[in-house]
C-alpha positions as a Python dict, from the first residue, in 0.01 Angstrom:
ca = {
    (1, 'X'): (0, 0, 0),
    (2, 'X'): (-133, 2, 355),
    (3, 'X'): (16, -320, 590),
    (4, 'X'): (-172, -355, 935),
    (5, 'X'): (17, -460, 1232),
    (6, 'X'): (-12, -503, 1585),
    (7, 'X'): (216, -371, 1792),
    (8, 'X'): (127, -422, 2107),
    (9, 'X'): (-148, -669, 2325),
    (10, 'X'): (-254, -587, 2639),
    (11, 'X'): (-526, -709, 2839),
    (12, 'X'): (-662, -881, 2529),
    (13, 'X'): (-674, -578, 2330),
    (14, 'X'): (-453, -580, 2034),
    (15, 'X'): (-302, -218, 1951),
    (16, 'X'): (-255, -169, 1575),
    (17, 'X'): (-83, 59, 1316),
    (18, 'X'): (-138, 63, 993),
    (19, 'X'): (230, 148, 769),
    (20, 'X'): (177, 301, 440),
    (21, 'X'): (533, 241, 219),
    (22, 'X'): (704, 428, -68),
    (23, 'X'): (919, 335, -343),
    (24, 'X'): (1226, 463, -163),
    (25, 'X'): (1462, 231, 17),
    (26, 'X'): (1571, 337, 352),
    (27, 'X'): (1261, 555, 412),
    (28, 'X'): (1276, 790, 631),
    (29, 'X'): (943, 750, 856),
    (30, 'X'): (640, 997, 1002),
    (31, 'X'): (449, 860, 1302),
    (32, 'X'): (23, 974, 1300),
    (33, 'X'): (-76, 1053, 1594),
    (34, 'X'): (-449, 1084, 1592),
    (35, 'X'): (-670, 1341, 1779),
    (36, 'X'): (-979, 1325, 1942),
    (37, 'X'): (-939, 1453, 2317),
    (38, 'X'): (-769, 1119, 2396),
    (39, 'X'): (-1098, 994, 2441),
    (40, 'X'): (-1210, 918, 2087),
    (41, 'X'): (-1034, 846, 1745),
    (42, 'X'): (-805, 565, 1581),
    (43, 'X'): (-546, 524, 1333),
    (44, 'X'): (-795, 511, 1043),
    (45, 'X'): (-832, 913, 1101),
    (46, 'X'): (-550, 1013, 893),
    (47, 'X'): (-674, 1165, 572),
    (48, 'X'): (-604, 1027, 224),
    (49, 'X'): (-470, 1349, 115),
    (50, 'X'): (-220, 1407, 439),
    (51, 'X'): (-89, 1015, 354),
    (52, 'X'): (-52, 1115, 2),
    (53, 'X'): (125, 1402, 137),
    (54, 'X'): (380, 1236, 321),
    (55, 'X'): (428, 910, 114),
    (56, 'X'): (465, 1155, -215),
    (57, 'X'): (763, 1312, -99),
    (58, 'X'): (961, 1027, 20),
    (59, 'X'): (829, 940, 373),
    (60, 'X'): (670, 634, 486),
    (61, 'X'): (370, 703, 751),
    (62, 'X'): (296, 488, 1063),
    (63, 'X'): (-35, 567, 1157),
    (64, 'X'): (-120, 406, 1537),
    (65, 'X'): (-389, 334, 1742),
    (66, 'X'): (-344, 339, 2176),
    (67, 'X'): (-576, 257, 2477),
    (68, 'X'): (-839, 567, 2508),
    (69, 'X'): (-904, 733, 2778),
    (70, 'X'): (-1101, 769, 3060),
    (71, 'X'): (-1137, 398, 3052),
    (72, 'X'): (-711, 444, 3028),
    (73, 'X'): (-533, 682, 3144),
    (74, 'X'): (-250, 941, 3053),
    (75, 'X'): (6, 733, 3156),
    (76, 'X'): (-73, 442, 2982),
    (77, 'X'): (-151, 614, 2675),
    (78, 'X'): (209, 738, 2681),
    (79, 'X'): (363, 396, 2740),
    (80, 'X'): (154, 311, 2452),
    (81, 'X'): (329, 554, 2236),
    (82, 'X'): (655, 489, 2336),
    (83, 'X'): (576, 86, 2296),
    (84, 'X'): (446, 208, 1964),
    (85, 'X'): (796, 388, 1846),
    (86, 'X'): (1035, 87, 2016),
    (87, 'X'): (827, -172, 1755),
    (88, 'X'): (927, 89, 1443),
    (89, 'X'): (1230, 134, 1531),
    (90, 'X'): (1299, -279, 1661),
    (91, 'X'): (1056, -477, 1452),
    (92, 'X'): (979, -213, 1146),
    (93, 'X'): (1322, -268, 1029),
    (94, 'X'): (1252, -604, 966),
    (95, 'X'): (940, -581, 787),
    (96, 'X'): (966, -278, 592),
    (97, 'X'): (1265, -48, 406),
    (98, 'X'): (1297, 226, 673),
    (99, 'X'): (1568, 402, 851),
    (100, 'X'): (1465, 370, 1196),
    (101, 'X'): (1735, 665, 1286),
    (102, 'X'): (1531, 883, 1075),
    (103, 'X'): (1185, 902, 1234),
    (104, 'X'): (952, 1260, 1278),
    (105, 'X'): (625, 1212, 1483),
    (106, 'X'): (317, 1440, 1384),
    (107, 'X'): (-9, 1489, 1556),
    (108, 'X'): (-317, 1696, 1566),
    (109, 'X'): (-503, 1828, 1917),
    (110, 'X'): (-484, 1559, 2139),
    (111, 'X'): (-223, 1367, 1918),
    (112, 'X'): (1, 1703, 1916),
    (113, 'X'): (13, 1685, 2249),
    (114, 'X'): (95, 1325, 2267),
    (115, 'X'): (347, 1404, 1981),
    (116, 'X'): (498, 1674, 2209),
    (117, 'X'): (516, 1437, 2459),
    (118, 'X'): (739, 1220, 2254),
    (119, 'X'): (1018, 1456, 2296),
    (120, 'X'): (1059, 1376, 2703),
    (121, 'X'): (1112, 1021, 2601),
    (122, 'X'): (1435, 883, 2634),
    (123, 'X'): (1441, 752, 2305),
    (124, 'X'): (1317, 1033, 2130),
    (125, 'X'): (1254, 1102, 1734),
    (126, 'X'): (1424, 1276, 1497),
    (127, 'X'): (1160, 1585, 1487),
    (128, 'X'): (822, 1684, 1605),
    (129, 'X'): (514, 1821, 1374),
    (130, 'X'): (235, 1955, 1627),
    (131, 'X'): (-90, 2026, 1470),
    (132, 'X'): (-300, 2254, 1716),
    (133, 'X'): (-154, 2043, 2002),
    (134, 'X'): (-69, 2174, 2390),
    (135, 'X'): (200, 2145, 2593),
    (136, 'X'): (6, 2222, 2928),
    (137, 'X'): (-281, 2084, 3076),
    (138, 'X'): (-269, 2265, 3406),
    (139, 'X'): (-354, 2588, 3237),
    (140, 'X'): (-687, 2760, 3231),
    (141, 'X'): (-826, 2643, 2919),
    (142, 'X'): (-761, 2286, 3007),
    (143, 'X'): (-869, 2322, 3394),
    (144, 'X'): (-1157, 2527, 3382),
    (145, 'X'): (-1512, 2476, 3198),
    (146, 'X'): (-1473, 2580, 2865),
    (147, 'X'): (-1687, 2891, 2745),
    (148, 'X'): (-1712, 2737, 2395),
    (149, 'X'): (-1870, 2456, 2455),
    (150, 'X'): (-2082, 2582, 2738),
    (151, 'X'): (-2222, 2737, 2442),
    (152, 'X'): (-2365, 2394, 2323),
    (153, 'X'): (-2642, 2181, 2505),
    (154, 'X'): (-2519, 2075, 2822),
    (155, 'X'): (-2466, 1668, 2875),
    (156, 'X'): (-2561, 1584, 3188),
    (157, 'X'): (-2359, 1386, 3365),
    (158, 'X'): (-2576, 1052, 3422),
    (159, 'X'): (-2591, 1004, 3034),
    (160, 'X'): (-2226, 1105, 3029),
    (161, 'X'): (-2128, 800, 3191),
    (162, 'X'): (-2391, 561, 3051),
    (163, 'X'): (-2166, 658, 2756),
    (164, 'X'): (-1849, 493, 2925),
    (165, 'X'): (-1733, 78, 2852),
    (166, 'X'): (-1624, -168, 3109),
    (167, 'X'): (-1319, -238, 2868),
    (168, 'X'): (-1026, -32, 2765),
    (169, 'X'): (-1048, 34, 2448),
    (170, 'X'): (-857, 183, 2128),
    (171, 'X'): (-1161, 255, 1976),
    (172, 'X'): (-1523, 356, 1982),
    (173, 'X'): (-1834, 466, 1850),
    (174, 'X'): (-1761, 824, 1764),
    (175, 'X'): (-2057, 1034, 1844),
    (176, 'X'): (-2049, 860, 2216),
    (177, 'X'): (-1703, 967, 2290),
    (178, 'X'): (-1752, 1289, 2188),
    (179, 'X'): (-2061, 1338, 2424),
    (180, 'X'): (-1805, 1229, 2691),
    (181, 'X'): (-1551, 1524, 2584),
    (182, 'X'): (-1798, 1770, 2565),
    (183, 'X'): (-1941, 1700, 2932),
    (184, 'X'): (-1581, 1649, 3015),
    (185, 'X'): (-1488, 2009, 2954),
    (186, 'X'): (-1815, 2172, 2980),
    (187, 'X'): (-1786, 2064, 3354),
    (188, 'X'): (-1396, 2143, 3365),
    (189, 'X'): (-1353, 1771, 3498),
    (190, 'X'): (-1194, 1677, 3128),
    (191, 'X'): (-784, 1676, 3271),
    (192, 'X'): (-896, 1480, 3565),
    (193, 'X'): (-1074, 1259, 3368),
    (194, 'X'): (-779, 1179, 3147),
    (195, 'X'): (-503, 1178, 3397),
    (196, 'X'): (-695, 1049, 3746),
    (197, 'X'): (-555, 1380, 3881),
    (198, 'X'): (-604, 1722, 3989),
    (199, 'X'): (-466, 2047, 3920),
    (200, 'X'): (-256, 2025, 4277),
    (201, 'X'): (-131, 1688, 4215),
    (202, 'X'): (234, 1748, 4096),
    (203, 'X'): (217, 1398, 3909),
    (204, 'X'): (28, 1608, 3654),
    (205, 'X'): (342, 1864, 3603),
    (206, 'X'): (513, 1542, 3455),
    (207, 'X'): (257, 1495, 3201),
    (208, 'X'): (296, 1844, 3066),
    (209, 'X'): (580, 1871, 2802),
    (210, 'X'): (584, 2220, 2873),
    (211, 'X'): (754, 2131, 3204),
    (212, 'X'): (966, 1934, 3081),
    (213, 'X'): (1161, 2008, 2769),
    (214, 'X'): (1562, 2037, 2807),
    (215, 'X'): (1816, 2128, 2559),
    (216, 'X'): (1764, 1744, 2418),
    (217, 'X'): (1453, 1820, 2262),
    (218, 'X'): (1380, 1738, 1929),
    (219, 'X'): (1341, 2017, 1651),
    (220, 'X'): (955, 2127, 1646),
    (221, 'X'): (732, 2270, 1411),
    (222, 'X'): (426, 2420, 1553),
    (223, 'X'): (116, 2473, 1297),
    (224, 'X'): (-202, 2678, 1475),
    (225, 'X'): (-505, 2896, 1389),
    (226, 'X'): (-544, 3196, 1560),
    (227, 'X'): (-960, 3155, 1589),
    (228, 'X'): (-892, 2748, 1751),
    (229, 'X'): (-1214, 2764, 2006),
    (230, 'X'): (-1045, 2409, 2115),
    (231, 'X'): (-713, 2446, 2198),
    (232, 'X'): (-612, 2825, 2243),
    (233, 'X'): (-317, 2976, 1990),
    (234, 'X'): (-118, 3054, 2292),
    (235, 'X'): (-40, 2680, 2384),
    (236, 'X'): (164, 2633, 2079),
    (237, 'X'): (323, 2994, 2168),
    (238, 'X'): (422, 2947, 2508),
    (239, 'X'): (520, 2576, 2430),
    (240, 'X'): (790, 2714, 2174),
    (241, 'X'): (863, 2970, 2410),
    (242, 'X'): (947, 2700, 2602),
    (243, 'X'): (1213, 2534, 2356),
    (244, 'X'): (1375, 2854, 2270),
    (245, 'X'): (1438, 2952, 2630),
    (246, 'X'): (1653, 2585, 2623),
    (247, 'X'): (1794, 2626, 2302),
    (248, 'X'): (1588, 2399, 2063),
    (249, 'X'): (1476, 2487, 1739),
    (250, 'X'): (1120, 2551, 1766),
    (251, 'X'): (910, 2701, 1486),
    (252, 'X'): (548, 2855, 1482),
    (253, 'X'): (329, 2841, 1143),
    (254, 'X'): (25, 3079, 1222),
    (255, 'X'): (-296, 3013, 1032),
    (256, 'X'): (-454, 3343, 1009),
    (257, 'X'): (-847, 3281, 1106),
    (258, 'X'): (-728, 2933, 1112),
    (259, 'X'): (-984, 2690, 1350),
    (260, 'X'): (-927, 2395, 1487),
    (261, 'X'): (-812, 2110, 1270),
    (262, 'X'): (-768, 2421, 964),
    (263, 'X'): (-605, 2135, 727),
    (264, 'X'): (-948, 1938, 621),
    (265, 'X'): (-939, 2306, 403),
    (266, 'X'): (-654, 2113, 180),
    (267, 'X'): (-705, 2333, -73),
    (268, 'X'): (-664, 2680, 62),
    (269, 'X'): (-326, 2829, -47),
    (270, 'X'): (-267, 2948, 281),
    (271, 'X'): (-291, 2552, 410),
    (272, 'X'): (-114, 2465, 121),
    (273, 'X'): (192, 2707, 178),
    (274, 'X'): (160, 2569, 541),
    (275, 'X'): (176, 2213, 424),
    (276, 'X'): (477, 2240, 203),
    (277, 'X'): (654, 2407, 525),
    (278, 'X'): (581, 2089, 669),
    (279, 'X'): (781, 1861, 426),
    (280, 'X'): (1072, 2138, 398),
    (281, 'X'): (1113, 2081, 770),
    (282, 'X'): (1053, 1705, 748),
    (283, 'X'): (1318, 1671, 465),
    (284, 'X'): (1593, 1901, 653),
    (285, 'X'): (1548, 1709, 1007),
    (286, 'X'): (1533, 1363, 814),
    (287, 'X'): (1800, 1408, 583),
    (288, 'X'): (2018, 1128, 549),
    (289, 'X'): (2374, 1421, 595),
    (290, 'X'): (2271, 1446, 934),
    (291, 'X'): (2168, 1084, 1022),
    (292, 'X'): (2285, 992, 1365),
    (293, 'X'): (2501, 626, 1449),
}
């Protein structure tokens, strides 16, 4: 059963996060992080299947919304998250049968890299699950115009920003957004757009993870196709690289052929294998043997 909550209100705008339960007392709890360039998306963007997924095999899932970008920027978006986790692990208690020691957060793209993120928090979680996410955004592929979708028609920028609200916002009409991300990094202006800064600005070297991982880091699995015309293979590579070189436990799943956002293929063994890794790793880095006090 789905509850909808709101877990934070700012500025009017009332963040929500919708908690799907199980039978099992004590759950142990994965936090959805959607995708979507951090310009587009909401909590609603979780599949059926991927809920079923989780809830099936004993986890509860916290699906969230936060303030989208470029009307909001980086920063806030990562005080949403972290206002987001302090309300589970405070307030979710209370209202649901979870163990708020035991808490994994997953994402996809955008919300990989905000789920990356989560482990240079000081409260951090229990694990990390990162779906085709990055853990740089002063590299290349992030800076530069992207080759892929210079392929597609070019959005010129005076419809590009017709395209924009006067509010912050959680959500938004889809299609629009995505206009916005695809002039964004057909025009190589997508970082700046998100952040407010450029590649020389050091600010931005404390918005990549990759910078900033220590030997606190939370256990991560990495899943990522090798043909992801998105986000590059080698993001998820060098971002493991990364842990290992301070002595976390990282992992890397490779989808052979795999393309960006490979899992809406449910079906496919090779997803399948990949998605049962997922809950082996969940259940060994949530188990209750090694809860903390």
């Amino acid at each position: 059963m789905k509850h909808t909550i709101i877990y934070k209100t700012i500025n009017q705008l009332k963040l929500k996060a919708d908690f799907y339960g199980t039978d099992q007392d004590d759950a142990p709890v994965v936090v959805y992080i959607h995708g979507g360039g951090l310009i587009w998306g909401s909590r609603k963007d979780i599949s059926e299947e991927m809920i079923q997924l989780y809830t099936q095999n004993g986890f509860a899932v916290f699906s969230i919304d936060y303030r989208l970008a470029p009307e909001s920027k980086l920063a806030d978006i990562l005080e949403d998250v972290q206002d987001a986790l302090f309300w589970l692990e405070v307030e979710g208690m209370k209202q649901f049968s979870i163990d708020s020691k035991r808490i994994a957060v997953i994402g996809g793209s955008a919300g990989g890299f905000l789920a990356l993120c989560t482990g240079t928090f000081k409260n951090k979680p229990r694990a990390i699950v990162s779906f085709y996410g990055y853990g740089d955004l002063r590299a290349k592929w992030a800076m530069n115009p992207s080759t892929f979708y210079l392929q597609k028609e070019l959005i010129p920028k005076d419809l590009a920003l017709k395209l924009l609200s006067d509010k912050i916002l959680s959500e938004g009409p889809v299609q629009d957004r995505y206009l916005f991300y695809l002039y964004a990094r057909q025009q190589g202006v997508w970082v700046q757009e998100i952040t407010g800064f450029n590649s020389s600005n050091d600010e931005l070297l404390k918005l990549c993870p990759i910078y900033q991982v220590t030997e606190e880091y939370p256990s991560t699995l990495f899943l990522h196709g090798t043909n992801d015309t998105d986000v590059p293979y080698e993001q998820s590579i060098f971002m493991r690289a990364a842990l290992i070189k301070n002595g976390v436990y990282g992992r890397l799943i490779t989808i052979p052929n795999g393309e960006h956002v490979f899992e809406k293929d449910i079906h496919d063994p090779i997803v399948q294998d990949a998605l049962n890794q997922v809950i082996e790793f969940l259940k060994t880095q949530l188990s209750n043997w090694i809860r903390l006090s």
